[in-house]
BALOBA-1460 file (C-alpha; in Angstrom, 3 decimals):
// residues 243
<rec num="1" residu="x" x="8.313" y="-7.275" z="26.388"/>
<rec num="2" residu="x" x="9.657" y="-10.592" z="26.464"/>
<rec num="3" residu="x" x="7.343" y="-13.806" z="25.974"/>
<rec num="4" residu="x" x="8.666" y="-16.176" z="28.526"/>
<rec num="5" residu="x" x="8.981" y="-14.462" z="32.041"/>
<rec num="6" residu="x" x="11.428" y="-16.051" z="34.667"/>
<rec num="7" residu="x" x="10.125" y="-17.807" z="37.365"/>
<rec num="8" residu="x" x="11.410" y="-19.578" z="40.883"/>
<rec num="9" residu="x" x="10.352" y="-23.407" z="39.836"/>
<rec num="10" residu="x" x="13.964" y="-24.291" z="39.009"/>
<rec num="11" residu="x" x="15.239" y="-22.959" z="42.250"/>
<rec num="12" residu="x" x="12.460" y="-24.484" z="44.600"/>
<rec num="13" residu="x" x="13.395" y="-27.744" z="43.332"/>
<rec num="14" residu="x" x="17.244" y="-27.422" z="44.180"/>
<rec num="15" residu="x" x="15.771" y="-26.191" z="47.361"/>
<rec num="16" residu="x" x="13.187" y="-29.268" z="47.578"/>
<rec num="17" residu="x" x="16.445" y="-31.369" z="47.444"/>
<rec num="18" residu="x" x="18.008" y="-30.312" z="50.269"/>
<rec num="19" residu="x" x="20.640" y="-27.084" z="49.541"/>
<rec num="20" residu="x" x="20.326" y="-23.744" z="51.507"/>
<rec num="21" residu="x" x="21.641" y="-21.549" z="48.284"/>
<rec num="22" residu="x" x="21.159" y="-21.281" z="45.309"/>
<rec num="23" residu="x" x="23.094" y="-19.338" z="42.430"/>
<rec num="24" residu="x" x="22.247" y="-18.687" z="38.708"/>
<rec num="25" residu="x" x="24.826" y="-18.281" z="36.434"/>
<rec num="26" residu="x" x="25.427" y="-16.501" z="33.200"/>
<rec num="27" residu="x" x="27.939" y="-15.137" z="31.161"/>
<rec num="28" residu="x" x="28.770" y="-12.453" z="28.958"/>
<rec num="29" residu="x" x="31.379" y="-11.772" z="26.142"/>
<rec num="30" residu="x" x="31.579" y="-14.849" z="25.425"/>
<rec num="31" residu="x" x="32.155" y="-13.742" z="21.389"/>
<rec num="32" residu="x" x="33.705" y="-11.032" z="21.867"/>
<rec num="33" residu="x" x="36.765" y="-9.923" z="19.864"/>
<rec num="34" residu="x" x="38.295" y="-8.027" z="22.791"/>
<rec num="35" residu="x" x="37.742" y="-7.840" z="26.227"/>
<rec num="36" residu="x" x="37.552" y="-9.942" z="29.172"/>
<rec num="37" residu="x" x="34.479" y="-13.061" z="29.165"/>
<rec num="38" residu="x" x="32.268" y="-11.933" z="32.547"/>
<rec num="39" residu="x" x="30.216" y="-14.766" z="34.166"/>
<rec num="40" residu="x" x="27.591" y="-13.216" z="36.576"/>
<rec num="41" residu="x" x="26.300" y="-14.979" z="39.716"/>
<rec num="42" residu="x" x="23.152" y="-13.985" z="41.823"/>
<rec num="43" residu="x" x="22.062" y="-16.173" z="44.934"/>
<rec num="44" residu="x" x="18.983" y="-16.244" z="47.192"/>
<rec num="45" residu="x" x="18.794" y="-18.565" z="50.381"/>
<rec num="46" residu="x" x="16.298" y="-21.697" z="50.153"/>
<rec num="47" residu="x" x="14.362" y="-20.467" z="53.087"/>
<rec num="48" residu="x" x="13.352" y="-17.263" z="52.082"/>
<rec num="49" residu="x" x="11.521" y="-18.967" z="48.535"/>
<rec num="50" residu="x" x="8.445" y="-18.560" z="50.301"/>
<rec num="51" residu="x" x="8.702" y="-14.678" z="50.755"/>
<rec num="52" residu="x" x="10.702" y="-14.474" z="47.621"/>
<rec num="53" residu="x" x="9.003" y="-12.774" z="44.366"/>
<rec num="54" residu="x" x="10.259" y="-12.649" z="41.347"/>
<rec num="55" residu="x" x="11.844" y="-9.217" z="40.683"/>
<rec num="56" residu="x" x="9.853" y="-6.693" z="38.387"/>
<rec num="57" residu="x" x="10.607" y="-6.858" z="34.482"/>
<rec num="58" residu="x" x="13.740" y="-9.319" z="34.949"/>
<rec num="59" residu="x" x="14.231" y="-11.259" z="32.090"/>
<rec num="60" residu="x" x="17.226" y="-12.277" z="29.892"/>
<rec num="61" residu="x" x="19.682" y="-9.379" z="29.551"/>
<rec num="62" residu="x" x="19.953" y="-9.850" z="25.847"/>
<rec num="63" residu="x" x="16.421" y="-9.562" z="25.567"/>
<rec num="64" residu="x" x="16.056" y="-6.503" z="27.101"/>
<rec num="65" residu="x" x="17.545" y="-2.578" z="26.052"/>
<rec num="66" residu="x" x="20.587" y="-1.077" z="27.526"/>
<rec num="67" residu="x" x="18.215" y="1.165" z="29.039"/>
<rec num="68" residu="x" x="16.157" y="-1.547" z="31.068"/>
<rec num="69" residu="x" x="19.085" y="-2.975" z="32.130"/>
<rec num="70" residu="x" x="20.528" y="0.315" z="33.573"/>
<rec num="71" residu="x" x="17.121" y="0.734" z="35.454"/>
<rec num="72" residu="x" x="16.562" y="-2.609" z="36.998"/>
<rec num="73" residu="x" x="20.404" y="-3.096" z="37.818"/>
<rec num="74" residu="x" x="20.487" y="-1.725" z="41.365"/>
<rec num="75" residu="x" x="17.613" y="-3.322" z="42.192"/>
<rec num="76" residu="x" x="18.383" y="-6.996" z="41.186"/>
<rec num="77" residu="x" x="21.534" y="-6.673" z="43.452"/>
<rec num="78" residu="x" x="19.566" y="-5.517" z="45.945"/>
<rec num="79" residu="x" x="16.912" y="-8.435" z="45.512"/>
<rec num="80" residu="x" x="19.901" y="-10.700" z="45.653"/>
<rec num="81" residu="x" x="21.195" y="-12.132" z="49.122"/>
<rec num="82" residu="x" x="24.487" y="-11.687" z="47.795"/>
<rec num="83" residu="x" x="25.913" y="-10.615" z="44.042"/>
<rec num="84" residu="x" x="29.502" y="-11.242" z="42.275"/>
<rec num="85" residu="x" x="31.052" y="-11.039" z="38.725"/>
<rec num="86" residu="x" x="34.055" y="-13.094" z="37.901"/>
<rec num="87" residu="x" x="36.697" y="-12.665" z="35.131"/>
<rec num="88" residu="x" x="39.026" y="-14.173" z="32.771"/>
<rec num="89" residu="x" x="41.031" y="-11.539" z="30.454"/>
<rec num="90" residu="x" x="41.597" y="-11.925" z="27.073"/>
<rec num="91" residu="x" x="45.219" y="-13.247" z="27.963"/>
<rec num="92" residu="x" x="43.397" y="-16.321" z="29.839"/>
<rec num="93" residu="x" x="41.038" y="-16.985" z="27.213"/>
<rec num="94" residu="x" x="44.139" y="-17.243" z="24.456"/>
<rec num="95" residu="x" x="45.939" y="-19.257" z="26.817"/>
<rec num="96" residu="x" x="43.129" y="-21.674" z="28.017"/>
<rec num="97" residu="x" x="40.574" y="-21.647" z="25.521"/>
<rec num="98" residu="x" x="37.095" y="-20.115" z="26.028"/>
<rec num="99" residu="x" x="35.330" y="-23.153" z="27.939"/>
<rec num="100" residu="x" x="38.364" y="-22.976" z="30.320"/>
<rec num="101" residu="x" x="38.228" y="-19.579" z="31.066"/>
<rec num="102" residu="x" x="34.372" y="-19.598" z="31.654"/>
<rec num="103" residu="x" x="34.540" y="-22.226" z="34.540"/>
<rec num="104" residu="x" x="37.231" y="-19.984" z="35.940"/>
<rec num="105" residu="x" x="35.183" y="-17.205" z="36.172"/>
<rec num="106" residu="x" x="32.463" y="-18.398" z="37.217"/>
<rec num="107" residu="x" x="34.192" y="-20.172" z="39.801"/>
<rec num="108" residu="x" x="36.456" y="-16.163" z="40.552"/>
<rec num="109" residu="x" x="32.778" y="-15.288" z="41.001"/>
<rec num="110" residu="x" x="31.703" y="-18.215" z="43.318"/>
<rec num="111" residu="x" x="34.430" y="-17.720" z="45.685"/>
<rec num="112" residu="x" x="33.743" y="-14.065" z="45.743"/>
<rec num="113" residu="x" x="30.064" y="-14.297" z="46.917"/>
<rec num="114" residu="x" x="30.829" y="-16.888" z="49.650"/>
<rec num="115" residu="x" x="33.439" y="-14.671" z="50.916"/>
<rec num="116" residu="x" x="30.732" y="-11.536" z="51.134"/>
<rec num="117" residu="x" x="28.247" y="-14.182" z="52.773"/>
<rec num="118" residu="x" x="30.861" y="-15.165" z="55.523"/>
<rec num="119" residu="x" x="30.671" y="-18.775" z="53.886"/>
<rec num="120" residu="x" x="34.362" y="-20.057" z="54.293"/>
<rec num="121" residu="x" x="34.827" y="-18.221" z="57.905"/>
<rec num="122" residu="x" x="34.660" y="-19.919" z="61.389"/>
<rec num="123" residu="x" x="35.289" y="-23.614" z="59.770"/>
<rec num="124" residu="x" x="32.826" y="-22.932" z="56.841"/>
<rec num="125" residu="x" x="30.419" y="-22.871" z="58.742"/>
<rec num="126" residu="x" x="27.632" y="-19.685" z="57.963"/>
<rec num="127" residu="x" x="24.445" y="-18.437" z="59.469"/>
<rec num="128" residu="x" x="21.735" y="-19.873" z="57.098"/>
<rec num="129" residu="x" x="18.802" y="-17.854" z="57.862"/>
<rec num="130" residu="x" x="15.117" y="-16.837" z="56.904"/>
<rec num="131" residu="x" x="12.842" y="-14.620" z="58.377"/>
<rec num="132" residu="x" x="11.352" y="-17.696" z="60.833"/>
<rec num="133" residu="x" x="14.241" y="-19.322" z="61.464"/>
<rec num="134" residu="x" x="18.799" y="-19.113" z="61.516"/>
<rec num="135" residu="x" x="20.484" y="-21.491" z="61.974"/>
<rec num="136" residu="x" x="24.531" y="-22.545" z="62.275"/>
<rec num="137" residu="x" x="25.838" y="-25.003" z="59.733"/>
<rec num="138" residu="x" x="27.714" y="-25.473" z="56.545"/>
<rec num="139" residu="x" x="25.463" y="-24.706" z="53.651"/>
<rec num="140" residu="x" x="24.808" y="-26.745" z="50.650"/>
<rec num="141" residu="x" x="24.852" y="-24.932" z="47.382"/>
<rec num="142" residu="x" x="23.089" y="-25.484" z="44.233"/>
<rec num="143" residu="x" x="23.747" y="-23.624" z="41.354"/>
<rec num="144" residu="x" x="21.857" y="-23.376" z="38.387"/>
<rec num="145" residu="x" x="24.171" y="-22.595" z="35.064"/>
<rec num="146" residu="x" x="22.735" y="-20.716" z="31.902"/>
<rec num="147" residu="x" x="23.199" y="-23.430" z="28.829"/>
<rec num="148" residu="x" x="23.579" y="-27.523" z="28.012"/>
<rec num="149" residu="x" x="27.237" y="-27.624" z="29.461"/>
<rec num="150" residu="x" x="28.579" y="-27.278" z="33.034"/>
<rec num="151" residu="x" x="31.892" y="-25.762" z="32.577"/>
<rec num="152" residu="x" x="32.134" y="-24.983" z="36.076"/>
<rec num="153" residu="x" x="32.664" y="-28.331" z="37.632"/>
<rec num="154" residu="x" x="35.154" y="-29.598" z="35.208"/>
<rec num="155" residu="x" x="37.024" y="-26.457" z="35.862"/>
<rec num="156" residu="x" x="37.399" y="-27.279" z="39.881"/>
<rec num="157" residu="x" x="40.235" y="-28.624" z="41.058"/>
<rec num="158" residu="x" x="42.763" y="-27.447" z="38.201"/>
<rec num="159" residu="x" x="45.673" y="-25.446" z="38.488"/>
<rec num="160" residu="x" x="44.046" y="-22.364" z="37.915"/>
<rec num="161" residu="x" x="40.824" y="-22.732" z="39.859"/>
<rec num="162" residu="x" x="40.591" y="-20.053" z="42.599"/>
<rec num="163" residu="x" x="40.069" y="-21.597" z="46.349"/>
<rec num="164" residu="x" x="36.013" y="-21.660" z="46.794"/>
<rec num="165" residu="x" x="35.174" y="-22.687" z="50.219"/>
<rec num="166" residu="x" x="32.266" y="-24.645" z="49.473"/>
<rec num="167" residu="x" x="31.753" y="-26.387" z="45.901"/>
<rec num="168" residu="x" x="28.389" y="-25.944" z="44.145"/>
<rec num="169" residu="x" x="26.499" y="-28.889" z="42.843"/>
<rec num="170" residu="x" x="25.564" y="-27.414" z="39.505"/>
<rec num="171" residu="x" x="22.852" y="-28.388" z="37.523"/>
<rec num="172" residu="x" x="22.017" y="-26.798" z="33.604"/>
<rec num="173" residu="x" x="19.700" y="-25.004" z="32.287"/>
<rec num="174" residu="x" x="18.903" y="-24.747" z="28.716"/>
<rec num="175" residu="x" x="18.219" y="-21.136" z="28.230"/>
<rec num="176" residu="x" x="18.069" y="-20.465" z="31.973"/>
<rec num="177" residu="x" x="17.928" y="-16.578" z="31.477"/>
<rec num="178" residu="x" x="14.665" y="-16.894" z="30.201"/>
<rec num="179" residu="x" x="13.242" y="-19.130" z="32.467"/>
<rec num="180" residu="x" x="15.194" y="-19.075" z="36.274"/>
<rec num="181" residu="x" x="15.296" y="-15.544" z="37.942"/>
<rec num="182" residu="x" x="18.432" y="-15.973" z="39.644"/>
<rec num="183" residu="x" x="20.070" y="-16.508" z="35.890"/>
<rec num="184" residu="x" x="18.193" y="-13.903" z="34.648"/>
<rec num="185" residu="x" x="19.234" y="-11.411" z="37.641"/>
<rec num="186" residu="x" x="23.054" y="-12.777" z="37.267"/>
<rec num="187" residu="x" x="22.737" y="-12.200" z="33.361"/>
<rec num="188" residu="x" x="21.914" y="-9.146" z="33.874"/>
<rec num="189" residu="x" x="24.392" y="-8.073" z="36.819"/>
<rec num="190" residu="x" x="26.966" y="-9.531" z="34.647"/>
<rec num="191" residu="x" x="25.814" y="-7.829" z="31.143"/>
<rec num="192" residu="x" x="25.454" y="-4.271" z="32.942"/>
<rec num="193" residu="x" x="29.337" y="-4.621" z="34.516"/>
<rec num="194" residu="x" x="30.510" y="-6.066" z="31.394"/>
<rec num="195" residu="x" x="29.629" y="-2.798" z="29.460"/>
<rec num="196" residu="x" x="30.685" y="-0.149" z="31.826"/>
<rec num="197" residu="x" x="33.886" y="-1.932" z="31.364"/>
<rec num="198" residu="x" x="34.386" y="-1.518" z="27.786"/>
<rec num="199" residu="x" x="32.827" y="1.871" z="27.841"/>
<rec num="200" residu="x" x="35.517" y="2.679" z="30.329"/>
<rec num="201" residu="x" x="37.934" y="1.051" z="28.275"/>
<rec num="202" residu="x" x="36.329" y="3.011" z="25.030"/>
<rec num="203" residu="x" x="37.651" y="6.358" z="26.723"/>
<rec num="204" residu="x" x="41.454" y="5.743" z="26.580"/>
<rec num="205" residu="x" x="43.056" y="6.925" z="23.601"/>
<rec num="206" residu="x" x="44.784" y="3.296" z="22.500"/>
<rec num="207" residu="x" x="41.227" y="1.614" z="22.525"/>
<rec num="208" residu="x" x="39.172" y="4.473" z="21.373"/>
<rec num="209" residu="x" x="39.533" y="3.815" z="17.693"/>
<rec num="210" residu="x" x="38.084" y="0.014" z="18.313"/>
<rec num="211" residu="x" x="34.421" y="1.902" z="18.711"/>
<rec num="212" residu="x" x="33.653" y="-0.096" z="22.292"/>
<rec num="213" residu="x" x="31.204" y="2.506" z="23.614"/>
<rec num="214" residu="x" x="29.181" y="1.164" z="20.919"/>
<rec num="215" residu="x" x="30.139" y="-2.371" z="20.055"/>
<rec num="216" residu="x" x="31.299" y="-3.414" z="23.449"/>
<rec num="217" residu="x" x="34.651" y="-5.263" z="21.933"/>
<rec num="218" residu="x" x="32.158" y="-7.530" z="20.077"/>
<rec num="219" residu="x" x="32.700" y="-8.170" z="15.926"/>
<rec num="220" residu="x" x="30.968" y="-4.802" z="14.397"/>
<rec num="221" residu="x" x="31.751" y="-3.858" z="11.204"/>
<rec num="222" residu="x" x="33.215" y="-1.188" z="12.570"/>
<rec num="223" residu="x" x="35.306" y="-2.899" z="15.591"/>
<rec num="224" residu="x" x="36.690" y="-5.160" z="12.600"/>
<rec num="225" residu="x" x="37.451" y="-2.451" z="10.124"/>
<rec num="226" residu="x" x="39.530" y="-0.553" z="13.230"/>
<rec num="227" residu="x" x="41.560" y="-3.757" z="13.623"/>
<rec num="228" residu="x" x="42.924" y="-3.791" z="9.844"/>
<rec num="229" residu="x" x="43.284" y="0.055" z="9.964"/>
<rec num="230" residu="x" x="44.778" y="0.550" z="13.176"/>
<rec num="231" residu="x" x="46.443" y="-3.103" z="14.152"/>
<rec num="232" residu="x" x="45.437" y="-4.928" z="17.402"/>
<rec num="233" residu="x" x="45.972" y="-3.945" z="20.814"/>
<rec num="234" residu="x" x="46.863" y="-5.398" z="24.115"/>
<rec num="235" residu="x" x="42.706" y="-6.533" z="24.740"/>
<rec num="236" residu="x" x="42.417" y="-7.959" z="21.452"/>
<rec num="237" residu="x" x="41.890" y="-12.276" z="21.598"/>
<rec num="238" residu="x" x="44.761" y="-13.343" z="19.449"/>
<rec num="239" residu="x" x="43.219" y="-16.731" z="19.514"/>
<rec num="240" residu="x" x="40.050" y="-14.957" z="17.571"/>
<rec num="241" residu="x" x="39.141" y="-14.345" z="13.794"/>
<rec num="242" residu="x" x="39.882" y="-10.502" z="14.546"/>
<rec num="243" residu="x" x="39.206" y="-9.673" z="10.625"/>
């Protein structure tokens, strides 16, 4: 069980200060040898805090078993007014550097949930509602980022930023998957996605020597002893200490 449970408190005050939604963010694979880095975002509209509960057994995704995570995944989307998971590829990360390629996912994953809220459409203007009240008008978001740096707003505006209809004012959290429920929900989200991928992956006969049913691309003892054995392979992070 884990010893700190997630709460709403860092949430209510970005909602105390004025913005309509708020998104956690986490990643994943961010040490990975192969594979892409995931950044998972979960968001819950300010004005449905005060029928909002925190969801059952959430907590940080590294802190719970692959097991727990399986059986809570469905239900944190769910619990979520809208869910995304953005990308960069190994590729990215060698040619951009890991910090880079974070804010561009997150930022893929930004523009992604807008787009299934409607935010963006009809002059970005969306229907912000609650169960008393909906309203018309452009939404302010506040986002809440896992860690001490905000990668996402230094990645806006460069070349390789996907369009995001509405920026987030983001504001971090030092371990936020502990402590903020939407982190801990998008932690999870992104964690559970991350690994289907690379069990996916594990199944084709190039990768399946690399072991990433089990070690998920990450540095095993194992993963590393496949890479002098059997070479690298199109996934593999050049940029990396592979051995």
């Amino acid at each position: 069980m884990p010893s700190v449970i997630p709460t709403l408190d860092r949430e209510q005050e970005l909602a105390d200060q004025g913005f309509d939604l708020i998104v956690g963010f986490d990643e994943v694979g961010r040490g990975a040898l192969a594979g892409p880095v995931m950044v998972g975002a979960a968001a819950i509209w300010a004005a449905d805090l005060p029928q909002l509960h925190v969801p059952d057994h959430v907590a940080d995704s590294k802190m719970l078993t692959e097991r727990r995570r399986e059986a809570i995944y469905e239900d944190l989307e769910a619990w979520s007014a809208a869910w995304a998971v953005g990308q960069a590829s190994n590729q990215e990360i060698d040619d951009w550097g890991i910090s880079h390629a974070l804010g561009i996912a997150a930022l893929r994953a930004l523009a992604q949930l807008e787009h299934h809220l409607g935010i963006g459409i009809a002059s970005n203007q969306t229907s912000i509602s609650s169960e008393a009240t909906t309203t018309l008008r452009t939404p302010r978001i506040g986002a809440i980022l896992d860690g001490p740096h905000d990668y996402i707003t230094k990645a806006l505006g460069t070349f390789e930023a996907p369009d995001v209809p509405i920026n987030a004012h983001v504001v971090t959290q030092v371990k936020g998957d502990q402590h903020c429920a939407t982190v801990a929900s998008a932690a999870v989200i992104a964690k559970v996605t991350r690994d289907h991928l690379m069990i996916e992956l594990a199944e084709r006969p190039e990768y399946a020597p690399y072991g990433w049913a089990s070690n998920k691309g990450y540095g095993a003892k194992a993963h590393r002893q496949a890479i002098v054995d059997h070479g690298l392979c199109d996934l593999h992070r050049l940029s990396w200490k592979l051995t």
